[in-house]
N, C-alpha and C positions, 0 to 999 in steps of 0.2 A: 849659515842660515838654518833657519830651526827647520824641518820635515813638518811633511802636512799627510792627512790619513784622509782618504777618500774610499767611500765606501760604497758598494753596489748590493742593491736590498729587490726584493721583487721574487714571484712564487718560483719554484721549480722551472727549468726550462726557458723562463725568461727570458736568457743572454745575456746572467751576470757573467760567467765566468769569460765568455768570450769578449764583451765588452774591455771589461776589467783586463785580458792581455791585449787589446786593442790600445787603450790609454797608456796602458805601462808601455808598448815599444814606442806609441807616438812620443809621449812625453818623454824616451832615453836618444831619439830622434831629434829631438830637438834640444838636444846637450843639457838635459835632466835627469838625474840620479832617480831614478824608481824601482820599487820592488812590487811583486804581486804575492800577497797571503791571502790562502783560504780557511774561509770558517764554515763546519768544524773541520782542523786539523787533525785528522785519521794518523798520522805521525807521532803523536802522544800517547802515553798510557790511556787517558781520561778520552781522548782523540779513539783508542782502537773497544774502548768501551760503547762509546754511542756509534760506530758502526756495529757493534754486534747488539746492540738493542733495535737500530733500524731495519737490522734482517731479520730481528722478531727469536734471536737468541735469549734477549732478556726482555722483561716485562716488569716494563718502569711507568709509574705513574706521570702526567704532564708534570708537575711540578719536580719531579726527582731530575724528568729528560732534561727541563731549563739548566736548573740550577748543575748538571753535567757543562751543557753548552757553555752555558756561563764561565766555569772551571775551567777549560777548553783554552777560551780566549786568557782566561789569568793566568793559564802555565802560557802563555806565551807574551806574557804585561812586560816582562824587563827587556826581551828582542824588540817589541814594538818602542818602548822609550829610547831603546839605543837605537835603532834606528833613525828614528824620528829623530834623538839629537844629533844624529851624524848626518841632519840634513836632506836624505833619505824621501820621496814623497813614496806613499807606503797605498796599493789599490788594494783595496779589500774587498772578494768576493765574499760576501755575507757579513755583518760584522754583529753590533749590538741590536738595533733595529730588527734583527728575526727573531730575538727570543720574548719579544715585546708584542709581532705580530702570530710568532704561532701558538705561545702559552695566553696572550688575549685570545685565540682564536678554540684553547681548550678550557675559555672561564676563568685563567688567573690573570689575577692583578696586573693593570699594566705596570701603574706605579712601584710596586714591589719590584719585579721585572726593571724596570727601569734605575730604581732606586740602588741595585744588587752592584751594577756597573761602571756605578759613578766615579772607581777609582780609577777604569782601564783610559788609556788616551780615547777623549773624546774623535770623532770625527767633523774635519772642517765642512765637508760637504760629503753628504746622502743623495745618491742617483737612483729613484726605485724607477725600475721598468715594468711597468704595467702592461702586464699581460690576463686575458680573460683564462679563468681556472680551463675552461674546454683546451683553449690553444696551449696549454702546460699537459697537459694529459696528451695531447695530437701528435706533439714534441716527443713526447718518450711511449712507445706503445711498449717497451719489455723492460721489465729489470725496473719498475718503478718499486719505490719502498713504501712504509705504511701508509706515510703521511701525500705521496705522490696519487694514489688512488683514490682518496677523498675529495670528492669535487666540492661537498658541502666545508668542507673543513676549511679548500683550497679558496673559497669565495670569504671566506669570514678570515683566514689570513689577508688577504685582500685589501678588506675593507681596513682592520689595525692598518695596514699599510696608507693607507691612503689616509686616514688618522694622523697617523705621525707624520704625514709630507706636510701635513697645514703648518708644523714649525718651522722658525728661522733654520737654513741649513740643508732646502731640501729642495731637490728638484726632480720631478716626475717630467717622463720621457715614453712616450707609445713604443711600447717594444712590440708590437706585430707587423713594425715596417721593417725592409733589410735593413743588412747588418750597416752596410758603410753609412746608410743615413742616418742609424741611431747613435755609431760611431763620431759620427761630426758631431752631430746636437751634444752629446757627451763633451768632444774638447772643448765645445763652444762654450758651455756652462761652466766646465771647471776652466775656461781661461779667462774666464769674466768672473765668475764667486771669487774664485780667486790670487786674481791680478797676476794668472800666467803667461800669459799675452808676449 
């Protein structure tokens, strides 16, 4: 059985990462092969580059940070196809979907942005948890990074997000209710999109 890639998109703080190991043990729970990858993956060269841009070591244009991002996910395109054909359902915190909503969110192109990642495995279903930019800031008072301190920034990611949920593929979820309630809506969508029931 071919793998499917499920992915969690939504600002800072939202409750992707925790979501996303929430699905991953339900779904190994219920006698399902799953893994959980995150983006970016700080475990790569390209990976320990954009931590040291987001600590403000380097000073990289929007367009140079994507197209890093971007890089990011493609050193890791041959794990995710081999996974995916080894049957594999793959959670992804953060995946293509944020480099869309935070370089729309610094003026570039979605479509480019869009266009850049058409080779990496698609995801079959997008979970954004919409959270208000204040409740993403309330979430992390220390240790937030550039883009964490921008409320202007953090509303106009937002909206990109809330953009791309209007395609086929996507389901928005209130992430400022607890976790186990967000967690259920969560299996509930991906066991109806799809047909994990």
């Amino acid at each position: 059985m071919q793998g499917l890639l499920i992915a969690f998109e939504g600002l800072d703080q939202s409750g992707k990462q925790t979501q996303a190991e929430l699905l991953r043990d339900r779904l190994k729970q219920g006698g399902r092969k799953a893994r959980l990858v995150s983006f970016p993956d700080y475990g790569t060269s390209i990976g320990e580059e954009i931590a040291r841009a987001l600590a403000g070591e380097r000073e990289y244009g929007p367009d140079v940070m994507q197209l890093l991002y971007v890089a990011n996910r493609y050193e890791r395109k041959d794990d995710l196809n081999r996974w995916l054909d080894g049957g594999l359902i793959l959670v992804c915190d953060r995946y293509t979907a944020s480099s869309v909503a935070y370089g729309e969110a610094f003026g570039l192109d979605p479509s480019w942005l869009t266009d850049m990642q058409k080779f990496l495995p698609p995801a079959a279903l997008t979970v954004m948890l919409d959270v208000a930019p204040d409740t993403a800031v309330q979430r992390k008072a220390v240790d937030r990074d550039r883009y964490e301190r921008d409320l202007a920034l953090l509303a106009r990611v937002r909206d990109s997000y809330k953009r791309q949920a209007e395609q086929e593929g996507w389901v928005v979820l209130d992430g400022e209710r607890v976790k186990t309630a967000i967690a259920d809506d969560v299996f509930s969508a991906v066991a109806s999109r799809l047909g994990l029931l």
